[in-house]
N, CA, C and O atoms as a CHARMM CRD file, in Angstrom:
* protein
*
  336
    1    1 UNK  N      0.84100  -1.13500   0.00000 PROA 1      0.00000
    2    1 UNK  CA     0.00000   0.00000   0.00000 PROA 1      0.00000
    3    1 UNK  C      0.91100   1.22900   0.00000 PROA 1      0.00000
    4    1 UNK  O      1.98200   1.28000   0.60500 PROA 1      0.00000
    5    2 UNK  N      0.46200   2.07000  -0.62600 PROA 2      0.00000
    6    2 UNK  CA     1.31400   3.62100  -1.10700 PROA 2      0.00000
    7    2 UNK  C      1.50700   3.82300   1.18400 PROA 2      0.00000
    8    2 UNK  O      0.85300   3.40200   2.13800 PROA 2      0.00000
    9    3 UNK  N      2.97800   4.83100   0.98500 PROA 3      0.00000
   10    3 UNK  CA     3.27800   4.69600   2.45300 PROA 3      0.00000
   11    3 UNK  C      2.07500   5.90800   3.24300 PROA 3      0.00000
   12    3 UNK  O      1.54100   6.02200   4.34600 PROA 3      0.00000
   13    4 UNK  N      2.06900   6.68900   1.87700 PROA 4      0.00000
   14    4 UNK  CA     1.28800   8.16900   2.42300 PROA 4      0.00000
   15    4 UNK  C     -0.82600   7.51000   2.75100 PROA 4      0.00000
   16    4 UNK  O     -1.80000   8.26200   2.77700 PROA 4      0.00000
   17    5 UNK  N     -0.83300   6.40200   2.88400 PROA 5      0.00000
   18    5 UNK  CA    -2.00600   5.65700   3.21600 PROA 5      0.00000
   19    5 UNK  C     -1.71400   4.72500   4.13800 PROA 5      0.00000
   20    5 UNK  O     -2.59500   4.63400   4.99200 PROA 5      0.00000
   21    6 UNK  N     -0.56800   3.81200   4.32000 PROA 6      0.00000
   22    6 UNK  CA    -0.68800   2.87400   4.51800 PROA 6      0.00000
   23    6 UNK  C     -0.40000   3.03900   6.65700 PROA 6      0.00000
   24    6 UNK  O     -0.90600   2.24500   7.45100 PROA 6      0.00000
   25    7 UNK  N      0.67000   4.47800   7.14700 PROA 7      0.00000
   26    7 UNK  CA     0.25900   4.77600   8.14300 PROA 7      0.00000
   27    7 UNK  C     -1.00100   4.62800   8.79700 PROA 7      0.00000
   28    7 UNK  O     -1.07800   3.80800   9.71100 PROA 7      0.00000
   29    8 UNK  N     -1.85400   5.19900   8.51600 PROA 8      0.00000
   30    8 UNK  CA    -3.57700   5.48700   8.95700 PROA 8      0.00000
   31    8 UNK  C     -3.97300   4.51300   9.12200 PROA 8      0.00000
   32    8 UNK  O     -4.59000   4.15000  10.12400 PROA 8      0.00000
   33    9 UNK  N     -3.58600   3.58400   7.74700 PROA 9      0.00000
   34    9 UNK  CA    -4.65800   2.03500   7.98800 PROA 9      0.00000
   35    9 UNK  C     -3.90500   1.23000   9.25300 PROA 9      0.00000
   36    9 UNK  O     -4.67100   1.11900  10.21000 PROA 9      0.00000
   37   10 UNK  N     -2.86200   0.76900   9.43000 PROA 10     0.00000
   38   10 UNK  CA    -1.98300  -0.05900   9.93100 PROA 10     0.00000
   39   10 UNK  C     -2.83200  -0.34900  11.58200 PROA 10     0.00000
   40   10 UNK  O     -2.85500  -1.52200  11.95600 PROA 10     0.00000
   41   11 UNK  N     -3.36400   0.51400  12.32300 PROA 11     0.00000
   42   11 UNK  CA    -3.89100   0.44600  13.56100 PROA 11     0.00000
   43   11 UNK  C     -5.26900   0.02500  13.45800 PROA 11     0.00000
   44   11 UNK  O     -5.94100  -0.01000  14.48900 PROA 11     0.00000
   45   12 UNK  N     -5.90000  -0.37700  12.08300 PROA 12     0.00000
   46   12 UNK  CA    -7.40400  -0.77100  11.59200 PROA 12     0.00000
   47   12 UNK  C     -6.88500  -2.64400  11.38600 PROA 12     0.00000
   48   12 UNK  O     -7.72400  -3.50400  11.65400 PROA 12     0.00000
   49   13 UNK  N     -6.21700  -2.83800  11.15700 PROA 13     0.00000
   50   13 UNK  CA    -5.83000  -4.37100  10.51100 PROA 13     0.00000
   51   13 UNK  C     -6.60200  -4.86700  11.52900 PROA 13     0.00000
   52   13 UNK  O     -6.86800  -4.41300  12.64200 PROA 13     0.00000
   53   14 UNK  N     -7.00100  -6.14600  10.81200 PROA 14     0.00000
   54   14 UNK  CA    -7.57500  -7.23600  11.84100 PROA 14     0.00000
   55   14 UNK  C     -6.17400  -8.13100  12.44400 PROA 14     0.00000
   56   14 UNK  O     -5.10500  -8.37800  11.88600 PROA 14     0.00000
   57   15 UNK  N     -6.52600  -8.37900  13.39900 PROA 15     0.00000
   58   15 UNK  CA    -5.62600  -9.37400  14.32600 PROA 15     0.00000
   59   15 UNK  C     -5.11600 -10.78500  13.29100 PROA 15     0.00000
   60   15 UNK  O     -5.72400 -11.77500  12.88400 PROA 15     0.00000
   61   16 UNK  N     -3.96600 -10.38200  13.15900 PROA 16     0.00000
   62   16 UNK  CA    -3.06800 -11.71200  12.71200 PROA 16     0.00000
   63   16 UNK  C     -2.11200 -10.99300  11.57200 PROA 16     0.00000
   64   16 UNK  O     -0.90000 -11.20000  11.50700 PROA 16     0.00000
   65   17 UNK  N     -3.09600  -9.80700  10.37100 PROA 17     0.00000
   66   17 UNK  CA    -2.86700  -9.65700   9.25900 PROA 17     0.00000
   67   17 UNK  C     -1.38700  -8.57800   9.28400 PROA 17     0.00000
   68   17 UNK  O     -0.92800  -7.92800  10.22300 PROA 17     0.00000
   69   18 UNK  N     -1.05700  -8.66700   8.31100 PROA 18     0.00000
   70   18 UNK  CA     0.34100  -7.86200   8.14800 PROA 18     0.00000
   71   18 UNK  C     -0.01400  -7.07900   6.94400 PROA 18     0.00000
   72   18 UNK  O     -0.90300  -7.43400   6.17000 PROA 18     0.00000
   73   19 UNK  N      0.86300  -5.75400   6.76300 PROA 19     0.00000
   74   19 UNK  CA     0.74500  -4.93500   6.17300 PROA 19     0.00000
   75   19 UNK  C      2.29100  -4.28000   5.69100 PROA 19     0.00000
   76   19 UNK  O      3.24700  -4.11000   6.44700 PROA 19     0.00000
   77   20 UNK  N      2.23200  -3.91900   3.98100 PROA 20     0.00000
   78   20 UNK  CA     3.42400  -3.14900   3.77900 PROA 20     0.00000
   79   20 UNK  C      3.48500  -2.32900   2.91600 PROA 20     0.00000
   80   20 UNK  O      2.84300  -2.34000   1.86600 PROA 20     0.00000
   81   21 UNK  N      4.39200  -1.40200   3.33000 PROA 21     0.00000
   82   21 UNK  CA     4.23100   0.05400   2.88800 PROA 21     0.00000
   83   21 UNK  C      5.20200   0.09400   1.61300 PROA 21     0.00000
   84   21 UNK  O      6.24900  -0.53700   1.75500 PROA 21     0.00000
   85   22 UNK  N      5.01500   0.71900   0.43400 PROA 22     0.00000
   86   22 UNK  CA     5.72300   0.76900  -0.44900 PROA 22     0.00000
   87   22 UNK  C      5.72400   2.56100  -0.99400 PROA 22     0.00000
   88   22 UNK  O      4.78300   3.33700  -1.16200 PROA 22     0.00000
   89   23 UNK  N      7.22600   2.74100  -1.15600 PROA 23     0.00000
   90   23 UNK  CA     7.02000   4.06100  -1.93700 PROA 23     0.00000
   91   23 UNK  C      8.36500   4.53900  -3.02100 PROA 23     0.00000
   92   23 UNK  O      9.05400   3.53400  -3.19000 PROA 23     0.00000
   93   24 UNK  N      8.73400   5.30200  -3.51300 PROA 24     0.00000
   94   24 UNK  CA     9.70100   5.20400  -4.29800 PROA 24     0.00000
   95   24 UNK  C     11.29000   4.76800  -3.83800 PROA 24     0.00000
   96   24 UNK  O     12.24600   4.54600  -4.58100 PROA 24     0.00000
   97   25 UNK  N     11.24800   4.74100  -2.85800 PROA 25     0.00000
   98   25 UNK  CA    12.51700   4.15400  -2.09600 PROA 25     0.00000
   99   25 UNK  C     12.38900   2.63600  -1.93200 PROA 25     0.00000
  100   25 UNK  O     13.46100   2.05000  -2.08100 PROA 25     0.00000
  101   26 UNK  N     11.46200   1.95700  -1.69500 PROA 26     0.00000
  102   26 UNK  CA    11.44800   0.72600  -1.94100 PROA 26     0.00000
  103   26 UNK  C     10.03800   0.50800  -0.84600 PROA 26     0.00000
  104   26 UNK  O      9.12200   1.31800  -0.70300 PROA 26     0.00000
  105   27 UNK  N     10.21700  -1.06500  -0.02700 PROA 27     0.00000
  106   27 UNK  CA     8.79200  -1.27800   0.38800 PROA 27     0.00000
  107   27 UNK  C      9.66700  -1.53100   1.91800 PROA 27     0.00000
  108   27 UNK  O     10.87200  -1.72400   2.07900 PROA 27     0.00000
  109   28 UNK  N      8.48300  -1.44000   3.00700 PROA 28     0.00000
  110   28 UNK  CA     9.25000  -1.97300   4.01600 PROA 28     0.00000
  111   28 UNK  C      7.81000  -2.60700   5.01900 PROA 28     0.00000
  112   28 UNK  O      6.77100  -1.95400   4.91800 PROA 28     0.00000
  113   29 UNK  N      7.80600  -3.50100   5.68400 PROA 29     0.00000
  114   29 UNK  CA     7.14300  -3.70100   6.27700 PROA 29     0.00000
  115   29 UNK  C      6.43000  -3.00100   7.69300 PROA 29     0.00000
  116   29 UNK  O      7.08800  -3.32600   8.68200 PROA 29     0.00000
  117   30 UNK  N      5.48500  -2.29800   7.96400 PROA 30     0.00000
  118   30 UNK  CA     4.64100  -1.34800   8.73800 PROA 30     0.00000
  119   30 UNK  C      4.02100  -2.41400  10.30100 PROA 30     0.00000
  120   30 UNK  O      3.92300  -2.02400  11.46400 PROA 30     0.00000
  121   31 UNK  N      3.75200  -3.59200   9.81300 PROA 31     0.00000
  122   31 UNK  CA     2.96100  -4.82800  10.46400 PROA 31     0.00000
  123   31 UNK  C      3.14900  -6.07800  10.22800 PROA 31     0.00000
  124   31 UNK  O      2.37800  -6.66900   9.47200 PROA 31     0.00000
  125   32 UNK  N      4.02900  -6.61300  10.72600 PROA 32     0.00000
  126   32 UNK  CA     3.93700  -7.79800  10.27000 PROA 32     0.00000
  127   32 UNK  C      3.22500  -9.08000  11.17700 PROA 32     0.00000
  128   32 UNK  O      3.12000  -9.32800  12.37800 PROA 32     0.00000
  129   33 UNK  N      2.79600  -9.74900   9.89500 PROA 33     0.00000
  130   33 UNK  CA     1.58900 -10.42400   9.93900 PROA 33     0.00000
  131   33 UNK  C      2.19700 -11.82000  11.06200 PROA 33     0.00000
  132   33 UNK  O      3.41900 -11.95400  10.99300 PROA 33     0.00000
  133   34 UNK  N      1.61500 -12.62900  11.85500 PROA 34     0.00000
  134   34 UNK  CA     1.22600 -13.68600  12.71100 PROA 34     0.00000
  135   34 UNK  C      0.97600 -14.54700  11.75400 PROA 34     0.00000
  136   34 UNK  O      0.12300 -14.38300  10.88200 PROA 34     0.00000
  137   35 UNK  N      2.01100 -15.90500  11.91900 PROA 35     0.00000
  138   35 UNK  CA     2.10800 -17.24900  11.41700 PROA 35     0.00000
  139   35 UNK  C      1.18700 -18.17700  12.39700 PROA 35     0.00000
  140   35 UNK  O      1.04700 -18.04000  13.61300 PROA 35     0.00000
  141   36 UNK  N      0.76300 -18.87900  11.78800 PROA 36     0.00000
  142   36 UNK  CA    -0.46300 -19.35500  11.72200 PROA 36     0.00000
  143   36 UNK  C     -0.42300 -20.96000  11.33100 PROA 36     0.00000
  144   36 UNK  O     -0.43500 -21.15500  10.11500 PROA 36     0.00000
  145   37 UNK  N     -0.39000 -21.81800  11.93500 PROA 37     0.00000
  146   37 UNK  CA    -0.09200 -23.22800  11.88900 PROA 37     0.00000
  147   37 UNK  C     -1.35900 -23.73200  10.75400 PROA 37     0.00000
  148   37 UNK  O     -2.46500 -23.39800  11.18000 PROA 37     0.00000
  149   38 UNK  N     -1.39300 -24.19000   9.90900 PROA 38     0.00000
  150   38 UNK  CA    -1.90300 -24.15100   8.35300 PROA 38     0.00000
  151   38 UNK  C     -2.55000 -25.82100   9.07400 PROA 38     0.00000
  152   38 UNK  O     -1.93300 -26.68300   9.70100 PROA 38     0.00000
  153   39 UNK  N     -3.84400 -25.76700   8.69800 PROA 39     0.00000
  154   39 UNK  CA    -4.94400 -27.13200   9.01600 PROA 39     0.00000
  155   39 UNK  C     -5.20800 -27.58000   7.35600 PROA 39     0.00000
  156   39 UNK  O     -5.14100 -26.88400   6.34300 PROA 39     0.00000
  157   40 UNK  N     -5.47900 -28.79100   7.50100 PROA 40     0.00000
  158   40 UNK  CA    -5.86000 -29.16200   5.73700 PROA 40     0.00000
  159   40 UNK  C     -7.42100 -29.11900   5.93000 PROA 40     0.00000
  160   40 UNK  O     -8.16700 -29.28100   6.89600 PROA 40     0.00000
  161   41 UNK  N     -7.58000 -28.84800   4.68400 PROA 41     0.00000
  162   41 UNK  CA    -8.86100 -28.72500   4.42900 PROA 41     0.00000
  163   41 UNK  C     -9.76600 -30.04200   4.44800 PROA 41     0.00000
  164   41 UNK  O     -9.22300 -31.10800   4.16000 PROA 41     0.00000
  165   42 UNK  N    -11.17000 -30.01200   4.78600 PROA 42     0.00000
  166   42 UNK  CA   -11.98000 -31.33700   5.18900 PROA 42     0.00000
  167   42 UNK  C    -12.00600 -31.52700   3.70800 PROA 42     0.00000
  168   42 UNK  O    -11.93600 -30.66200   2.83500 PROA 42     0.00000
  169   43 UNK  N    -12.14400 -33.09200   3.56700 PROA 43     0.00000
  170   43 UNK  CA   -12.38500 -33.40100   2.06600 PROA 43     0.00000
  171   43 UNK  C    -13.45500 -33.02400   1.18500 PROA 43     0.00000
  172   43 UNK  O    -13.40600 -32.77600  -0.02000 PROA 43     0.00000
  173   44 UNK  N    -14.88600 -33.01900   2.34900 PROA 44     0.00000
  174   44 UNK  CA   -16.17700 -32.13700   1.49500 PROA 44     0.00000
  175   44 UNK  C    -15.48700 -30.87700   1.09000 PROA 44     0.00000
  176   44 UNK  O    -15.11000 -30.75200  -0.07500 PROA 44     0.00000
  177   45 UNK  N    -15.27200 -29.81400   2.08600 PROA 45     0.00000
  178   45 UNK  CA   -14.66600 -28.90700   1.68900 PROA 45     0.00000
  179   45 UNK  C    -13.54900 -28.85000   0.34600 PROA 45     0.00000
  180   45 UNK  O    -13.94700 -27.99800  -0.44900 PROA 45     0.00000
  181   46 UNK  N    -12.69700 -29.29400   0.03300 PROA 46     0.00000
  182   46 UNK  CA   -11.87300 -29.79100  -1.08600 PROA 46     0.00000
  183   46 UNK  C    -12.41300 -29.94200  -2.36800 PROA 46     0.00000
  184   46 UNK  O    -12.11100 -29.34100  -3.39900 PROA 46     0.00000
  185   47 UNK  N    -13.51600 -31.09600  -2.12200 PROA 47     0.00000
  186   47 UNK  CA   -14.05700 -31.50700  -3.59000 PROA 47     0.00000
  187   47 UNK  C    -15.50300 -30.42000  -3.57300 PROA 47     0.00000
  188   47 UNK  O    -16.42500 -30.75100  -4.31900 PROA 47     0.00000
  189   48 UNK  N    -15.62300 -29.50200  -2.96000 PROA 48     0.00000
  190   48 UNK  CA   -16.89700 -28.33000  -3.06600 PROA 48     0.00000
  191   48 UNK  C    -16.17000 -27.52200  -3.55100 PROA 48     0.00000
  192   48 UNK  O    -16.67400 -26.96900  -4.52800 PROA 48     0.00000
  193   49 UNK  N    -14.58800 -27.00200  -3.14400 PROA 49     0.00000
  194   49 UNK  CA   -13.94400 -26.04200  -3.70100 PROA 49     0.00000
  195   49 UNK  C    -13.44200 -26.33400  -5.32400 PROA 49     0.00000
  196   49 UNK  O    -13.36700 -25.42900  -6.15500 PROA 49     0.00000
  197   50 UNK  N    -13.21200 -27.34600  -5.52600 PROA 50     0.00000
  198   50 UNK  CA   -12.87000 -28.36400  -6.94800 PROA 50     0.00000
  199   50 UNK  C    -14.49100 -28.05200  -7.49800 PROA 50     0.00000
  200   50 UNK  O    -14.41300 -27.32700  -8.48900 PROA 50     0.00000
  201   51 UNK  N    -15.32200 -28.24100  -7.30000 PROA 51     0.00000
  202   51 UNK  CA   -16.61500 -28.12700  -8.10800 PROA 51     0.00000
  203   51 UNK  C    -16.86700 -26.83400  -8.95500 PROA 51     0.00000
  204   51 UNK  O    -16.95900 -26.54200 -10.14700 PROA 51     0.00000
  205   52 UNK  N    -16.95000 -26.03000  -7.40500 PROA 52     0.00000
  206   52 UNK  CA   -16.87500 -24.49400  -7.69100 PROA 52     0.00000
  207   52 UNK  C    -15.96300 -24.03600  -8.58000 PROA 52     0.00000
  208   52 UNK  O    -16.53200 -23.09600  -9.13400 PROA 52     0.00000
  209   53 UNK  N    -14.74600 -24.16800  -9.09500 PROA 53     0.00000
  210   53 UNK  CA   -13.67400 -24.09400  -9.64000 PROA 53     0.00000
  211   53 UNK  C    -14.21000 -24.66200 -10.78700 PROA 53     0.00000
  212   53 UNK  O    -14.44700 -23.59200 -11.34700 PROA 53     0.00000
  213   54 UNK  N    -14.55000 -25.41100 -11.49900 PROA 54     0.00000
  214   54 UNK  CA   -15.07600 -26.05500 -12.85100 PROA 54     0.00000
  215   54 UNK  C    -15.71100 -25.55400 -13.17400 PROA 54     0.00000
  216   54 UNK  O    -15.87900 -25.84300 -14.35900 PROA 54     0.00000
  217   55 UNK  N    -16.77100 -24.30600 -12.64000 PROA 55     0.00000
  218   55 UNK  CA   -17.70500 -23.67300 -13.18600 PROA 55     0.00000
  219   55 UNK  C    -17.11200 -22.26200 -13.99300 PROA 55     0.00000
  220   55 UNK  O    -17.89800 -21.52900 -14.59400 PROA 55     0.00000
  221   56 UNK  N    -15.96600 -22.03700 -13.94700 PROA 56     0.00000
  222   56 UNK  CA   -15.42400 -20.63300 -14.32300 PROA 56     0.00000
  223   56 UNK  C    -14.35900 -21.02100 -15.32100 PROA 56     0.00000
  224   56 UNK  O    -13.93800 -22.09000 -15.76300 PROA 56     0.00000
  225   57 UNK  N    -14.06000 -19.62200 -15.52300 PROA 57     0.00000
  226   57 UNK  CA   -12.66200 -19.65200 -16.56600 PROA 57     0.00000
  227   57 UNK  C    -13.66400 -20.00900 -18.25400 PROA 57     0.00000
  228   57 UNK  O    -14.79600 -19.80300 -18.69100 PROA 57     0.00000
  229   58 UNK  N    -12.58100 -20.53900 -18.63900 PROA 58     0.00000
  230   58 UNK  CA   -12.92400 -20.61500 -20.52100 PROA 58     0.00000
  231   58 UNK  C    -14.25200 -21.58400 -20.50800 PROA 58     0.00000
  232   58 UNK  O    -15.09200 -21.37900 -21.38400 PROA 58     0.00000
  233   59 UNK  N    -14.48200 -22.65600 -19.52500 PROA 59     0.00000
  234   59 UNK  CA   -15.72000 -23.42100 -19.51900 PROA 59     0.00000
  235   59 UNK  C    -16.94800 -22.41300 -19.31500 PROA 59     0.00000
  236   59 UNK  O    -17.96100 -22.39800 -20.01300 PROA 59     0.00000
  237   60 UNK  N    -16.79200 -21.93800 -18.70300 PROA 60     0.00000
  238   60 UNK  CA   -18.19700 -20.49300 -18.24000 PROA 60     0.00000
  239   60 UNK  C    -18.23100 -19.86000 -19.64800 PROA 60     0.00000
  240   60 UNK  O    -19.12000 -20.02300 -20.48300 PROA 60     0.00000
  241   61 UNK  N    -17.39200 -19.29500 -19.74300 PROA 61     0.00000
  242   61 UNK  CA   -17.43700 -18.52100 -21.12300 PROA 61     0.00000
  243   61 UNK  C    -17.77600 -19.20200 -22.43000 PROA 61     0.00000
  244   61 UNK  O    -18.64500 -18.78300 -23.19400 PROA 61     0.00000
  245   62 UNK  N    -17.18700 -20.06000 -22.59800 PROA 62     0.00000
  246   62 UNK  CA   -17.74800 -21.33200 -23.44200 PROA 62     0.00000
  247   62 UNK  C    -19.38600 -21.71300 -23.69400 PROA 62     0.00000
  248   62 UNK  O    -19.93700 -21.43900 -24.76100 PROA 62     0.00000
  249   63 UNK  N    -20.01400 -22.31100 -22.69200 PROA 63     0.00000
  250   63 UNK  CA   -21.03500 -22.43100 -22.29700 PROA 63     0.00000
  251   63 UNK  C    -22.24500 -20.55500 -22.32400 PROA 63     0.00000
  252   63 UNK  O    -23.46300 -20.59500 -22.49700 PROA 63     0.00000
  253   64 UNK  N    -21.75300 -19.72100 -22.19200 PROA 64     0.00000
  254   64 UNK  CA   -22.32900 -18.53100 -22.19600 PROA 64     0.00000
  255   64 UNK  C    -22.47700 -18.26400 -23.42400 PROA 64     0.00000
  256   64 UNK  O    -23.58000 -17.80300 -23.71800 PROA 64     0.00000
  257   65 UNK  N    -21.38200 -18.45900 -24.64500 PROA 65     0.00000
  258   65 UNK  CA   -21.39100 -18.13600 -25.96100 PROA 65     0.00000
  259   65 UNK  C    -22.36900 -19.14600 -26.44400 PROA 65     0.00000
  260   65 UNK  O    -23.02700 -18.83600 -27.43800 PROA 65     0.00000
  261   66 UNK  N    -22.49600 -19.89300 -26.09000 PROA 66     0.00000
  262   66 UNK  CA   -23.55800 -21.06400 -26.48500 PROA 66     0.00000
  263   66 UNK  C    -25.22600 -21.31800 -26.49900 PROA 66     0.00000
  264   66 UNK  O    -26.16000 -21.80000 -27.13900 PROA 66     0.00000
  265   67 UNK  N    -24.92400 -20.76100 -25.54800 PROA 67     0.00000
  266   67 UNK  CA   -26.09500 -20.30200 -24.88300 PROA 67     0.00000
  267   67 UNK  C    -27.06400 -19.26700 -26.15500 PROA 67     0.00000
  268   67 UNK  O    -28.12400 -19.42400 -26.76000 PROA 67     0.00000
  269   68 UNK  N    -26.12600 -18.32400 -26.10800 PROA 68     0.00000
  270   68 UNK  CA   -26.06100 -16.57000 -26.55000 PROA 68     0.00000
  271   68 UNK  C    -26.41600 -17.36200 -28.09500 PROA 68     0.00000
  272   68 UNK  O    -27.33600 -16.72000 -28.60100 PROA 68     0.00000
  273   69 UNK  N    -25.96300 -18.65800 -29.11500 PROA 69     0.00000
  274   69 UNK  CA   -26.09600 -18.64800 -30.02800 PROA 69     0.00000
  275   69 UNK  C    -27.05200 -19.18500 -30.11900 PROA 69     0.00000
  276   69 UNK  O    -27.75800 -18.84200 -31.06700 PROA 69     0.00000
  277   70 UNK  N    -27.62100 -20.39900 -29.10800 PROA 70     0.00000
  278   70 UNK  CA   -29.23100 -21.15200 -28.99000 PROA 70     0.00000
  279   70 UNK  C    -29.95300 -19.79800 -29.44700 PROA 70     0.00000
  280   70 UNK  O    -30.31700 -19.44300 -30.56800 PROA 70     0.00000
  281   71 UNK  N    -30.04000 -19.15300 -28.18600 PROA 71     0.00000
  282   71 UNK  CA   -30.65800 -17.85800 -28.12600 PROA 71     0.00000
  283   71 UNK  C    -31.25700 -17.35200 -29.26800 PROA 71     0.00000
  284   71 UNK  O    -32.48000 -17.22500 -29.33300 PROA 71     0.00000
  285   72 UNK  N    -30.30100 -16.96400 -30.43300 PROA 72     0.00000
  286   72 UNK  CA   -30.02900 -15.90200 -31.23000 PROA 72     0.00000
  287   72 UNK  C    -30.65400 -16.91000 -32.11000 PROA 72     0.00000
  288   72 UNK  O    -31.60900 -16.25900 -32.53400 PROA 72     0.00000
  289   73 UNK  N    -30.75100 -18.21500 -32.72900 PROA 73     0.00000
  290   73 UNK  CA   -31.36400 -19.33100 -33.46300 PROA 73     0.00000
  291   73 UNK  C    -32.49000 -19.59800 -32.87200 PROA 73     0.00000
  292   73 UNK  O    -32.92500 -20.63500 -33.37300 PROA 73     0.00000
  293   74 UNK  N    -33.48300 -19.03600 -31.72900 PROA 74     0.00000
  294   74 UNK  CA   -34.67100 -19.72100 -31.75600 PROA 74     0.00000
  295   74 UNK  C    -35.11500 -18.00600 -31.85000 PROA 74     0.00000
  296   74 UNK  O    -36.10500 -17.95900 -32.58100 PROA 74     0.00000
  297   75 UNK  N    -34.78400 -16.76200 -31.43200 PROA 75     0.00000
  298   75 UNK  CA   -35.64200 -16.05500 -31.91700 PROA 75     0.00000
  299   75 UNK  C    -35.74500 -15.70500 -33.44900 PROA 75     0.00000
  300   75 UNK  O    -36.79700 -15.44600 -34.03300 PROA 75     0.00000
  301   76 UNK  N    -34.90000 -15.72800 -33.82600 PROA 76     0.00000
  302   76 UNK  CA   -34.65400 -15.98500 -35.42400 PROA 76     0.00000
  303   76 UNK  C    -33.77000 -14.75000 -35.42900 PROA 76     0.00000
  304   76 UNK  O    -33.13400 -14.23400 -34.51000 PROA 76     0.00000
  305   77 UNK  N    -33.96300 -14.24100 -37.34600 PROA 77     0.00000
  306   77 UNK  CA   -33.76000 -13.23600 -37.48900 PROA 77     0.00000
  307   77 UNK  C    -33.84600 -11.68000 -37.11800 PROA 77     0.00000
  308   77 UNK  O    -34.99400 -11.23300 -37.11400 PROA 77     0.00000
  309   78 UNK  N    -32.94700 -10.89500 -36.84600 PROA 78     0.00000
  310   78 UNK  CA   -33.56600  -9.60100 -35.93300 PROA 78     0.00000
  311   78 UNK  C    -34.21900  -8.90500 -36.96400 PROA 78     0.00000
  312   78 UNK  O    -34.23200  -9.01600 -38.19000 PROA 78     0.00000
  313   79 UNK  N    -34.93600  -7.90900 -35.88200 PROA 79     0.00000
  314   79 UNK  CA   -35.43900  -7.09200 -37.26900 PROA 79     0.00000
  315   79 UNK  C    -34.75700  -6.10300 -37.67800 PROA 79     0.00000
  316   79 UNK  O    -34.21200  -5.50500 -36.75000 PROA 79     0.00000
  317   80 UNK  N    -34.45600  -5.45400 -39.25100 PROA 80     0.00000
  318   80 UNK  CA   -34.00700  -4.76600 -39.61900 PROA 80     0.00000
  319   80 UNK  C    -34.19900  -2.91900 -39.26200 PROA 80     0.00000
  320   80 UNK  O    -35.31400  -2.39700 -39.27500 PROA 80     0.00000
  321   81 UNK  N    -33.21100  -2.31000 -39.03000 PROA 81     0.00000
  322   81 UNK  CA   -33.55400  -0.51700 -38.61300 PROA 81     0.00000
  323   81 UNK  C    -32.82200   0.14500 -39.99000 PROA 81     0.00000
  324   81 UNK  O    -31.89100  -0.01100 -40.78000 PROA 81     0.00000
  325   82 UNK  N    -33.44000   0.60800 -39.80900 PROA 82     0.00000
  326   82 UNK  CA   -32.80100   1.73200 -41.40800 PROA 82     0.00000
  327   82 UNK  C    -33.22500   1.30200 -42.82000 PROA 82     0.00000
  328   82 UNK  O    -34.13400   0.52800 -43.12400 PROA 82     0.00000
  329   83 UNK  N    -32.29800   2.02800 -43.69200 PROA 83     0.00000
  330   83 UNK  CA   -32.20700   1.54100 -45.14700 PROA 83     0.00000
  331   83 UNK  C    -31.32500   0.47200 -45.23300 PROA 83     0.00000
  332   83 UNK  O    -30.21500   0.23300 -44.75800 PROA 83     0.00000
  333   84 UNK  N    -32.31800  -0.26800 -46.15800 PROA 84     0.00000
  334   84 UNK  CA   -31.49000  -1.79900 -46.37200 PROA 84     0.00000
  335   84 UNK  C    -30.19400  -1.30700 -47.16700 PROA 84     0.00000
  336   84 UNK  O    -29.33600  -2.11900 -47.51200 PROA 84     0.00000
């Protein structure tokens, strides 16, 4: 975060989080953040996050263009504005 902001915020952080200040001299750390012993994730959790994840990216978009062309083939032709 720019340093001329990142003062003000630094006493707002939530408990654990770290914060660092960057400005044309380089970056330096303001808060540093609380390590945190890392739990694995439950397996529902895992394969819900894997699900969720299959729905996005080029497959979403894919599927949207598809959609958009059903679409555009059952109302038919648009109607024309202007001179032909």
């Amino acid at each position: 975060m720019p340093a001329k902001i990142a003062a003000s915020v630094a006493a707002d952080l939530p408990t654990g989080w770290g914060l660092l200040s960057c400005s044309g001299a380089g970056a330096k750390v303001l808060v540093k953040a609380v390590k945190h012993e890392a739990k694995p994730l439950a397996e529902t959790t895992y394969l819900g996050l894997l699900r969720a994840a299959s729905g996005v990216g080029l497959n979403a978009l894919q599927r949207a263009r598809d959609a958009g062309f059903a679409e555009g083939e059952r109302r038919g032709p648009a109607p024309r504005i202007g001179p032909p």
